[in-house]
N, C-alpha and C positions, 0 to 999 in steps of 0.2 A: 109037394109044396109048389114048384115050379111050372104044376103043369095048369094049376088056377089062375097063375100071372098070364101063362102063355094063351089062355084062351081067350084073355080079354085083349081088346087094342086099347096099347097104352099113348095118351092123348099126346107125350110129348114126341114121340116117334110115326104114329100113326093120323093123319091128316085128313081121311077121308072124311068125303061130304055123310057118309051114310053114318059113319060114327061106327060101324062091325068090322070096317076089314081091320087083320092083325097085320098085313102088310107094312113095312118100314116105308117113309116117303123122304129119309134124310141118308143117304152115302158119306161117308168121309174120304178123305183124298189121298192114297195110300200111294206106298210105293219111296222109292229112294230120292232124297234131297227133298222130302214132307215133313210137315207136322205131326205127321202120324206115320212113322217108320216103326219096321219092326223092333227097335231098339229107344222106341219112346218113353221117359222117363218123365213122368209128370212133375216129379220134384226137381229137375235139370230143366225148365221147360223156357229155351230161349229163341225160339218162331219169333219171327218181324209180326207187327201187326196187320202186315197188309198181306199175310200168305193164307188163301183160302183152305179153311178146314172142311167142310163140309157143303153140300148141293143137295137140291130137291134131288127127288125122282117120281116120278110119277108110274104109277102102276108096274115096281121092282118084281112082285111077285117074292119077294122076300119075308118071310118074318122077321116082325121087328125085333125079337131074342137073337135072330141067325144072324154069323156076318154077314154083310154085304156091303162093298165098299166100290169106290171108281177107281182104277188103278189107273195111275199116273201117267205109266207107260203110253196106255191106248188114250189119255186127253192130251198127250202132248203130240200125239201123230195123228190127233185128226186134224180134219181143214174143214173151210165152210164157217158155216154159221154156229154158236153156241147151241142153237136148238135142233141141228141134225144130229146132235150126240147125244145130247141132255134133254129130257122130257120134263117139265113143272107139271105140277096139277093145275094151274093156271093157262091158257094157250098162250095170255101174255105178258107173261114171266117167268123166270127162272129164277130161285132166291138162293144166294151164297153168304156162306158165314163165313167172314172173316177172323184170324185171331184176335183182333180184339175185341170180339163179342158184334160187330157189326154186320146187320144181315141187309144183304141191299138185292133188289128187285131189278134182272134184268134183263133187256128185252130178249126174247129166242135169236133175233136176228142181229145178235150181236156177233163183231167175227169172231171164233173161237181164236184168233192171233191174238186179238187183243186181252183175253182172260189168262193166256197159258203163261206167262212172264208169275201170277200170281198162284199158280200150283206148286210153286217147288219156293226151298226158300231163297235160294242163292235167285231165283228171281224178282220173288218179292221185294226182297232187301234193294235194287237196283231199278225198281218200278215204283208210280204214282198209279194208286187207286184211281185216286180224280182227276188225273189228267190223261189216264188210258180209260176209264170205265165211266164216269158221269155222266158221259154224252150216249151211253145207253141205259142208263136207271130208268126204270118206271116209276112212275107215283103210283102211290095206295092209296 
C-alpha cells in the first residue's frame, strides 16, 4: 500500500518545478533545546512562537517518506551567511516555519548569527523575530 504513496511526490513536501521528483524540500530542526526533540509530545506542545520548526532545502536527495532533518548541532556551529548552509529552491530566498504557523522568506545573505538565537527554544523565548530577522525578509 505504501509503496503507491511513495512513488508519487507528495505536493505538500515535494516542491519541485517539474512536479516528479519524490524528493523532500522541507527539513525540521532537530536536535536538543528544539521543537522537535527526540522526546516530542504533541499533546505537551509548549515551543515559543518564535522557535523555527522547519527550512527549505533544495535538492536533499531525500524522499519525502524518509527522514531527513537539519540538526541543530551543525546550524548552531556554522558561520557566514544563512545561504552557505541552507540551500532554497529560490536563489533568493530561504523560507522558515515558524511555531506559530509563520513562514517568512529570507534572504541567503542573511547572517546565520542572526537566525541561530531562533533554532533552539531557550533562544527563541529570549529573541525578536522582527527586530533580528525583518531586515532580511524578502517580499513575494
Amino acid at each position: 500500500m505504501n509503496r503507491q504513496y511513495a512513488a508519487r511526490p507528495s505536493d505538500a513536501f515535494c516542491l519541485a518545478a517539474s512536479g516528479s521528483s519524490t524528493d523532500t524540500n522541507i527539513f525540521g530542526i532537530v536536535g536538543p533545546d528544539t521543537a522537535i526533540e527526540r522526546s516530542f509530545n504533541p499533546w505537551d506542545y509548549k515551543s515559543p512562537p518564535e522557535v523555527i520548526l522547519a527550512m527549505e532545502v533544495a535538492e536533499s536527495k531525500t524522499h519525502w517518506m524518509q527522514p531527513g532533518d537539519y540538526d541543530v548541532t551543525t546550524l548552531l556551529a556554522a558561520t557566514g551567511r544563512l545561504g552557505d548552509t541552507v540551500k532554497g529552491l529560490l536563489p533568493d530566498r530561504i523560507h522558515v516555519l515558524f511555531a506559530d504557523g509563520e513562514v517568512w522568506a529570507l534572504s541567503p545573505d542573511t547572517p546565520i548569527d542572526a537566525v541561530k538565537p531562533f533554532f533552539t527554544i531557550t533562544g527563541a523565548k529570549a529573541a525578536s523575530r522582527e527586530e533580528s530577522l525583518s531586515k532580511y525578509r524578502v517580499d513575494d
